[in-house]
Legacy VTK file of the C-alpha trace (Angstrom):
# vtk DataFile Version 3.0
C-alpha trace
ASCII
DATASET POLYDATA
POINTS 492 float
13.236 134.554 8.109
15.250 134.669 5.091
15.846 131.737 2.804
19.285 130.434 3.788
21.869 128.037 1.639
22.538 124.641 2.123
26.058 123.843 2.858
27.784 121.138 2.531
31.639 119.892 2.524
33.161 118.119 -0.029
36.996 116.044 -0.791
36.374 116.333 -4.418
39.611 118.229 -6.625
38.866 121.630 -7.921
38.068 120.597 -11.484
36.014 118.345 -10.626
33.564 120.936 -9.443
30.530 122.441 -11.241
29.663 125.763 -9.923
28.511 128.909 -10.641
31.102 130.574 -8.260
34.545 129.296 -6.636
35.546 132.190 -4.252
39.499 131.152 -3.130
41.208 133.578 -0.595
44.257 136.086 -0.978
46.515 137.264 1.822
47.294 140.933 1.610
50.198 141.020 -0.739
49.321 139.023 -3.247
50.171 136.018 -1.350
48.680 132.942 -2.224
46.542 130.754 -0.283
45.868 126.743 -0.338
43.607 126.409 -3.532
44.688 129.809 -5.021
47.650 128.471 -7.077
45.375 125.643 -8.890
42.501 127.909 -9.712
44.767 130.875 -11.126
46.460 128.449 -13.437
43.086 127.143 -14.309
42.873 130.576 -15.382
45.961 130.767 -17.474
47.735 133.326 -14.455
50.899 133.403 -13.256
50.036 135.302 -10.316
47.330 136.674 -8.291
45.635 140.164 -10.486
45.928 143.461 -8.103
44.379 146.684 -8.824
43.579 149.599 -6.726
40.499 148.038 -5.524
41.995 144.415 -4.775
45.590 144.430 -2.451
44.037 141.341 -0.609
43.266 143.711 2.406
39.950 141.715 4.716
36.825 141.407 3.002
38.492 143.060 -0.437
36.922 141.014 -3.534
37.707 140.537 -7.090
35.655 138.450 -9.736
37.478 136.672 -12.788
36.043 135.269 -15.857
36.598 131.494 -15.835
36.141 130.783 -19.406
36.650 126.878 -20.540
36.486 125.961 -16.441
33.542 123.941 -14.346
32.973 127.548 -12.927
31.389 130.081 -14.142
33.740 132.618 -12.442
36.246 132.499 -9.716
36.066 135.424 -7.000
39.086 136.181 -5.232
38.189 137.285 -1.073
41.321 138.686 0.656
42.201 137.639 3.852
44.153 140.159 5.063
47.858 139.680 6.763
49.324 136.320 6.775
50.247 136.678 10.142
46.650 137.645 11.358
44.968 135.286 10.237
42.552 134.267 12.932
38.933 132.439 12.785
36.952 135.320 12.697
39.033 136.640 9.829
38.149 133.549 7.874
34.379 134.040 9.287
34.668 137.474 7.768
36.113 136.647 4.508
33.603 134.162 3.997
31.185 136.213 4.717
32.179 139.371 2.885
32.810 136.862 -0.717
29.276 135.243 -0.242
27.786 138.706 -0.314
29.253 139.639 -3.277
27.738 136.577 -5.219
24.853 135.465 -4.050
22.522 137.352 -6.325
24.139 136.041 -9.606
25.475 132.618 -8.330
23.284 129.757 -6.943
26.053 127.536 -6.363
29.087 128.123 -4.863
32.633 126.406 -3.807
35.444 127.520 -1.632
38.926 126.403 -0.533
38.794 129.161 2.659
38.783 125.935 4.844
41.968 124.460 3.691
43.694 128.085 5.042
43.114 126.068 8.271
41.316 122.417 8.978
40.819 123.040 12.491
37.384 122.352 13.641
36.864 126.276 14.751
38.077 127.632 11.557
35.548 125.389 9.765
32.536 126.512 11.784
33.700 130.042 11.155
33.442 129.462 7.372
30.354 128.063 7.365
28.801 130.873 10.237
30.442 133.275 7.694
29.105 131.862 4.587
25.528 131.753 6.120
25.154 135.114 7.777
27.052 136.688 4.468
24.443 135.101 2.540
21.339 136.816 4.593
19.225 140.096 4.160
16.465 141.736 5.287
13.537 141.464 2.923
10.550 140.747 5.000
8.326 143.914 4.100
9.368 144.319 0.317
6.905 143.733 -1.944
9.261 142.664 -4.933
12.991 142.253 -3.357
16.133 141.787 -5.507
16.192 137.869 -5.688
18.905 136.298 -3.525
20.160 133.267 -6.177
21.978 131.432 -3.661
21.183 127.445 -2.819
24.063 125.889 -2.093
27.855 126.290 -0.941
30.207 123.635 -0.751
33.568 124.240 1.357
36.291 122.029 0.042
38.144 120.135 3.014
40.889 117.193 3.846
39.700 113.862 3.282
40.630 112.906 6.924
37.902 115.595 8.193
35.092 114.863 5.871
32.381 113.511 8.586
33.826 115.373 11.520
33.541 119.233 9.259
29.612 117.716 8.361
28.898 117.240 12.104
30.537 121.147 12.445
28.601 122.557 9.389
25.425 121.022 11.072
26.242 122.950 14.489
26.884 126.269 12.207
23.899 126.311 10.420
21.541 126.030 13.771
24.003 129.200 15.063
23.315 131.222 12.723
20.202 130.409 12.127
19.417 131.257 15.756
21.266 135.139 15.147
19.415 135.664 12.391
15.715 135.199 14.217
17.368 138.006 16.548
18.495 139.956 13.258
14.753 139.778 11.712
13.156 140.886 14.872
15.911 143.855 15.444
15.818 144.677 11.736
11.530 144.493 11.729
9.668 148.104 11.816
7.911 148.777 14.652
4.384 149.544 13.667
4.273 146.120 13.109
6.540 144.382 16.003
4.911 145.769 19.334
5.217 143.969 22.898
1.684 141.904 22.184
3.876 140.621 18.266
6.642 140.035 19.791
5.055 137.378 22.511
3.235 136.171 19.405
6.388 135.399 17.598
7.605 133.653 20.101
4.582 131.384 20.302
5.101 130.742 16.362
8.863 130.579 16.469
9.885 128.270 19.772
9.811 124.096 19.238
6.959 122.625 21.092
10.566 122.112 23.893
10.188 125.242 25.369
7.548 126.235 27.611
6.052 129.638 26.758
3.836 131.675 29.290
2.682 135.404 28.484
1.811 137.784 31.346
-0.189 140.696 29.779
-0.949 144.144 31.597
-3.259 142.665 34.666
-1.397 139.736 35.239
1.636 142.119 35.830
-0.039 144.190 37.973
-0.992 141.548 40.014
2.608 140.356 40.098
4.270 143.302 41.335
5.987 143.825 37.707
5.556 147.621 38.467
8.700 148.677 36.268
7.006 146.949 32.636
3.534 149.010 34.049
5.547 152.307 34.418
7.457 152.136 30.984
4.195 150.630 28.737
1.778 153.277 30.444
2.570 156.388 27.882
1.871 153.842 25.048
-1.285 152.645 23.506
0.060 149.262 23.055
0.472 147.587 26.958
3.238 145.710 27.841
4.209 141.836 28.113
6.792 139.521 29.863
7.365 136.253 28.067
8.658 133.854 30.373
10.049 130.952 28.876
11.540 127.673 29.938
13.966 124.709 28.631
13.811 121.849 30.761
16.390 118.987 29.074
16.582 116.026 31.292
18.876 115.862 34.228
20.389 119.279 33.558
23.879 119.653 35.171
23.025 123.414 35.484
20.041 126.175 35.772
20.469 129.632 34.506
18.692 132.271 33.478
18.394 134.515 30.617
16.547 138.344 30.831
16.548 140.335 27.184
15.409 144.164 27.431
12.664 144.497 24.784
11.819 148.104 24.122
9.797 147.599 20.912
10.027 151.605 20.377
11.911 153.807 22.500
11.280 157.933 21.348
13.126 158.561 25.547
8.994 159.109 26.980
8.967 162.614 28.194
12.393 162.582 28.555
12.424 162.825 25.225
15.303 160.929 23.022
18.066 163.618 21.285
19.171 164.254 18.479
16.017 162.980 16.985
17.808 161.268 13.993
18.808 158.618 15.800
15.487 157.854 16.504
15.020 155.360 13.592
17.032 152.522 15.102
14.891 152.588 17.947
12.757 149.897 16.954
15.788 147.659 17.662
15.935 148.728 21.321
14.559 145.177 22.289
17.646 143.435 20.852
18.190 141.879 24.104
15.120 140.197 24.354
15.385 138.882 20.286
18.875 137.346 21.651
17.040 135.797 23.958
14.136 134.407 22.001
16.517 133.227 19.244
18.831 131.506 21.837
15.454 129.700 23.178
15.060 128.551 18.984
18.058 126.266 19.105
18.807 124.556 22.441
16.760 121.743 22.121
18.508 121.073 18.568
21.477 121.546 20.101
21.035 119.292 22.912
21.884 122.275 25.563
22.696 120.129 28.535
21.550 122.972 30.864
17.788 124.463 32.121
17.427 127.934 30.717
14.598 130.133 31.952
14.439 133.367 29.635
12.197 136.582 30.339
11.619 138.754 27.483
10.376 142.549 29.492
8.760 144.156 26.349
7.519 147.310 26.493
7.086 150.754 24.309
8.153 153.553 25.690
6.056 156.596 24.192
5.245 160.080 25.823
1.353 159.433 25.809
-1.161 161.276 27.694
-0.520 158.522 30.603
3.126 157.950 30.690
5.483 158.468 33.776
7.125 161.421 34.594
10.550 162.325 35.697
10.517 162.413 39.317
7.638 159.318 39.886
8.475 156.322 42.255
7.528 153.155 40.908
7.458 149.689 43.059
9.392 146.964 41.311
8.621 143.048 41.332
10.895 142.714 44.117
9.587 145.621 46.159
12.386 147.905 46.575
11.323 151.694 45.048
12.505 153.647 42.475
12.662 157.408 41.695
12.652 157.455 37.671
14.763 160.679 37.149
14.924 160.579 33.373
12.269 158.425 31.687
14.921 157.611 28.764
16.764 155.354 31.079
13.808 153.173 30.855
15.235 149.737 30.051
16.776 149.026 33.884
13.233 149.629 34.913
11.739 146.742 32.706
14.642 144.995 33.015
14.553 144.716 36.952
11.099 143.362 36.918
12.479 140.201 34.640
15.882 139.806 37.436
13.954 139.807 40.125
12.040 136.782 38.816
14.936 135.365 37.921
16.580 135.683 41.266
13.506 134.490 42.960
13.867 131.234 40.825
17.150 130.310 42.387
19.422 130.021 39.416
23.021 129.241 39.426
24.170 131.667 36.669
21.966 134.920 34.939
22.451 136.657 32.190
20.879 140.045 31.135
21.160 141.341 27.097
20.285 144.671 26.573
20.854 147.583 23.949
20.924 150.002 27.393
23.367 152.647 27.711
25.297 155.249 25.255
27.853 155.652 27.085
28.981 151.760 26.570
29.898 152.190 22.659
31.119 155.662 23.734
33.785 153.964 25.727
34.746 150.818 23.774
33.038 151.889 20.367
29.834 150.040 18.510
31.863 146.879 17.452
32.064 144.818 20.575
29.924 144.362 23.180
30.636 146.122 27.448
30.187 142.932 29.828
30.052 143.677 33.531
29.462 141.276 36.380
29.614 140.127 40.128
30.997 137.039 40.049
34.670 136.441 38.351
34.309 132.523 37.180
30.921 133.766 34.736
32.813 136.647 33.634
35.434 134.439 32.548
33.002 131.710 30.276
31.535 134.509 29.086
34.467 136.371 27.850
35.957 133.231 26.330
32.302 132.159 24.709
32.626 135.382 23.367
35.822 134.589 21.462
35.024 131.197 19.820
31.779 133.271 18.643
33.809 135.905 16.831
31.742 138.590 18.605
34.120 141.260 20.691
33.279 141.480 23.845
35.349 143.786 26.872
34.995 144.194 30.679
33.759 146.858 32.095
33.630 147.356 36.028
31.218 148.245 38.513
33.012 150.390 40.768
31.961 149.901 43.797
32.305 153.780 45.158
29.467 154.782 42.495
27.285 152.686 44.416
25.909 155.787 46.429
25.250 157.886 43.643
22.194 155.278 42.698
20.535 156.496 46.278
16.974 158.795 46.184
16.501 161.056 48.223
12.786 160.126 48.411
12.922 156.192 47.414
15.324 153.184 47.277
17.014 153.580 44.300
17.200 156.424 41.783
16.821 154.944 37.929
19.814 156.876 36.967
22.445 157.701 39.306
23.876 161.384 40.226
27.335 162.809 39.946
30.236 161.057 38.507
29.241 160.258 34.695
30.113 156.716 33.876
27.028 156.394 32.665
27.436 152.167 31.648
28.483 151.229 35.153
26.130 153.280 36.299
23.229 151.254 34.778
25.374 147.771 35.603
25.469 148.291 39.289
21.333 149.184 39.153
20.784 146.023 37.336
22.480 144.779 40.385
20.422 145.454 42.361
18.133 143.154 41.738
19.946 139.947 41.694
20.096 139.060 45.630
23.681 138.342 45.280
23.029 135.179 42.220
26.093 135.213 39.804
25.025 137.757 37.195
26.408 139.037 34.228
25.532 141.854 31.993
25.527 142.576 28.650
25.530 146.170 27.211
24.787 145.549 23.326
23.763 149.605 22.555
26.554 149.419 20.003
26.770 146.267 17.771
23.395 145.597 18.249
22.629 147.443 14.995
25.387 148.820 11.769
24.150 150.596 9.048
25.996 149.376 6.209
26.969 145.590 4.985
30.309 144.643 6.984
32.209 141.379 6.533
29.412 138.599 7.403
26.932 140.810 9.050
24.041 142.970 7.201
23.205 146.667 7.753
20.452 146.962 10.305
19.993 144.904 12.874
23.383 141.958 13.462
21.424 139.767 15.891
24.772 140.430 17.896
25.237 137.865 21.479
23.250 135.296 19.955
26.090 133.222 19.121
27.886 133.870 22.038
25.701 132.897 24.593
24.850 129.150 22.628
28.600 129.108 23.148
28.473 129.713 26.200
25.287 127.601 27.245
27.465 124.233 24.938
30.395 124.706 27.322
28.525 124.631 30.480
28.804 121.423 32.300
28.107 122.581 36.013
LINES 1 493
492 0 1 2 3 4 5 6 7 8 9 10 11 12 13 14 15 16 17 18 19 20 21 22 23 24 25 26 27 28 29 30 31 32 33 34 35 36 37 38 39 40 41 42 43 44 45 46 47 48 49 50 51 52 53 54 55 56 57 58 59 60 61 62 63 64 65 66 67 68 69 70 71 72 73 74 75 76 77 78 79 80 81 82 83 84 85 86 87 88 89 90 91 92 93 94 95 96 97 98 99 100 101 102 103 104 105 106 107 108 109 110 111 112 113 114 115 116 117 118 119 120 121 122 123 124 125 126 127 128 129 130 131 132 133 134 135 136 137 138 139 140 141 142 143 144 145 146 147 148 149 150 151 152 153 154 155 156 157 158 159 160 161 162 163 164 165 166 167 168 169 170 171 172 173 174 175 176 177 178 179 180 181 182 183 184 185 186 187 188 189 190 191 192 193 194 195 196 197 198 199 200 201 202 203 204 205 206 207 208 209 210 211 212 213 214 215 216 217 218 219 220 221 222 223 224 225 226 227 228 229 230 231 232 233 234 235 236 237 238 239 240 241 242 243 244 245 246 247 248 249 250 251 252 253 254 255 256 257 258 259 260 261 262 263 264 265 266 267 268 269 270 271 272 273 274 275 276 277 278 279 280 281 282 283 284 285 286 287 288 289 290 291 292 293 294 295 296 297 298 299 300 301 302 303 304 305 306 307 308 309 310 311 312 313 314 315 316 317 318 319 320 321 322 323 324 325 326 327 328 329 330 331 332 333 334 335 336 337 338 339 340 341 342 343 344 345 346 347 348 349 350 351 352 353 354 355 356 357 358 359 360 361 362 363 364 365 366 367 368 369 370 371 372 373 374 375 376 377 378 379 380 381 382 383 384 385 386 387 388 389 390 391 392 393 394 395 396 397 398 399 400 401 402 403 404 405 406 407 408 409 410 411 412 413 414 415 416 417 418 419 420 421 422 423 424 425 426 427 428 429 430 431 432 433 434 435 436 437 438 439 440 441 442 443 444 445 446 447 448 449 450 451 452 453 454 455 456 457 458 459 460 461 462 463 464 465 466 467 468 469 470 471 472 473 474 475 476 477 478 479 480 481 482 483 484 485 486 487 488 489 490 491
């Protein structure tokens, strides 16, 4: 993984300050913010510059000579409205001024947490200012250098220790989404279902309990959706079953992650073709999963988590299933596989089913699965669906301290009889009625035996491809954050 900045928090004034980069925040306007006025008069300004390019709107960003100062420049980051101003814009600003310095600047300072002091506002500047100040370089052979060591957020004296203690906690969030980003973000010649269990051997603290079933140990299990998906592909398939056991846990849940290392659809082959490249990030629910699994020990997660990462690649080989098969899954209901593109509720049920048969009080499923999510709520924020009310409710508000959108979408229970076969149990895709997302929610169900369950449709934000606010182009290790959230606030 990337190289990321220490960050610390200081009391000390402005000039007292030695950086390469202060970076104070605008409200759209030209309305000053705490730590604006000081630095502009530093600067021999009246009042905040504005050009076509720099109105204060989000994100906006506008560098200043600081000649005769401690820093080498100051870089204005606009905020946006006054009257929006919200964590996640701060986490966004942050974000969006760290990415315009950090390759010229390797230290920086910023006043964005005297906007607001509150303990959420401060972990949002510090999640911003680390995820800002990430990229993708793993396979370059010469990358631009990333000059960034160090930022410093300025805070009240009275919230010195406690903003440390909340830096600390921001730094092993992000860190986490950013193991998710890597793997989303990491081509796929080189990250099949066999890497992928070998990263998580190499990533996961000697806390969590890693076991790897390869090809004949699924067979043996039952696992006959993983077998059906991995058989057009030269590379076999692999569930990595993992486990955090923290003593006297006040809850058990468990976490499943769709990890389709490739996806080209099988013979139901993908269309248009030129979305194909961002397939290799079709196991972004299983790099969630893995990267949540990096930081609950460090974060003391009060709570057993058992995870299941279902990887597979999902190629049209000389082997691979056809429309129309019937496969067994773990659990031994039957499935007709209609369209071999709707592959990830086939893997996906194999990890449930194990998770059901553990006897869990909560589980969670992550997966990039369905089109027709983003087409409904667009690729910014993430479609949850579930059985159980209370879940959907931690999840939803989880969802909101992360900064990572997140809407309910139901599983209407009249669609339920479009999932039946005419020849097996279930049929992998559903007939009549569209509604493609529920569709694929109330399969998943399926394979639950009535636990609490929640699911998570990430086939939109799972992946951008340009810079936006805090979050790189590629993959955004999106849900990461928000189930650690989610997993802190459980208490049973």
């Amino acid at each position: 993984m990337a190289r990321l900045p220490a960050v610390h928090v200081t009391t000390d004034d402005l000039a007292d300050l030695a950086v390469d980069a202060l970076i104070v925040p605008v409200f759209r306007g030209a309305i000053e913010a705490p730590g604006t006025d000081q630095a502009l008069r530093a600067l021999g300004l009246e009042e905040i510059p504005r050009d076509h390019g720099f109105r204060g709107k989000l994100g906006e960003v506008l560098h200043l000579a600081a000649p005769g100062q401690p820093w080498g420049r100051v870089t204005l980051v606009g905020l946006g409205r006054l009257d929006q101003l919200s964590d996640e814009t701060l986490r966004r600003a942050a974000g969006s001024a760290i990415r315009a310095v950090r390759e010229r600047a390797a230290t920086v300072a910023t006043t964005l947490v005297l906007v607001d002091p509150s303990d959420a506002a401060i972990r949002a500047v510090a999640e911003g200012a680390l995820l800002g100040a990430y990229r993708y370089d793993e396979v370059r052979t010469d990358p631009p250098p990333i000059a960034l060591t160090d930022v410093t957020l300025l805070v009240p004296s009275s919230l010195a220790d406690r903003a440390s203690g909340l830096v600390d906690r921001a730094l092993v969030h992000a860190r986490a989404q950013l193991v998710a980003a890597d793997l989303v973000s990491a081509p796929p010649n080189r990250l099949g279902p066999v890497e992928v269990a070998d990263r998580a051997r190499e990533l996961l603290p000697d806390a969590i309990d890693v076991e790897v079933w390869d090809e004949d140990r699924l067979g043996e299990e039952g696992c006959g959706g993983l077998l059906a998906v991995g058989r057009g592909s030269a590379r076999p398939p692999r569930l990595v079953r993992l486990r955090y056991s923290p003593a006297d846990p006040v809850a058990s849940v468990a976490l499943v992650g769709k990890g389709i290392t490739f996806d080209t659809g099988g013979i139901s082959l993908k269309r248009p073709s030129n979305i194909m490249d961002s397939m290799k990030g079709d196991m972004g629910g299983a790099a969630a999963v893995l990267a949540v699994f990096t930081a609950l020990a460090e974060l003391e997660v009060p709570v057993e988590v058992r995870g299941e990462l279902c990887l597979a690649e999902n190629m049209p080989g000389a082997d691979a299933q056809r429309p129309s098969d019937v496969i067994t899954i773990r659990d031994g209901q039957t499935v007709e596989v209609m369209n071999t593109d709707a592959e990830g509720r086939l893997v996906m049920a194999d990890g449930l089913a194990l998770s059901a048969e553990a006897d869990v009080d909560a589980i969670v499923d992550v997966a990039t699965l369905t089109g027709a999510a983003f087409r409904a709520i667009g690729k910014r924020a993430t479609a949850v669906f579930s059985n159980d009310d209370d879940l959907l409710r931690q999840l939803l508000d989880a969802s909101v301290l992360a900064g990572e959108a997140t809407w309910h979408l139901p599983l209407w229970e009249d669609l339920r009889e479009n999932l039946e076969s005419d020849v097996a149990d279930l049929d992998n895709i559903g007939r009549g009625d569209e509604a493609g997302a529920t569709m694929a929610g109330l399969f998943l169900r399926e394979f639950v035996d009535g636990t609490p369950w929640a699911h998570l449709d990430i086939a939109g934000p799972f992946w951008q491809d340009e810079d936006r606010y805090h979050l790189s182009r590629h993959g955004t290790g999106v849900s990461v954050r928000t189930l650690l959230r989610w997993l802190e606030s459980t208490t049973g």
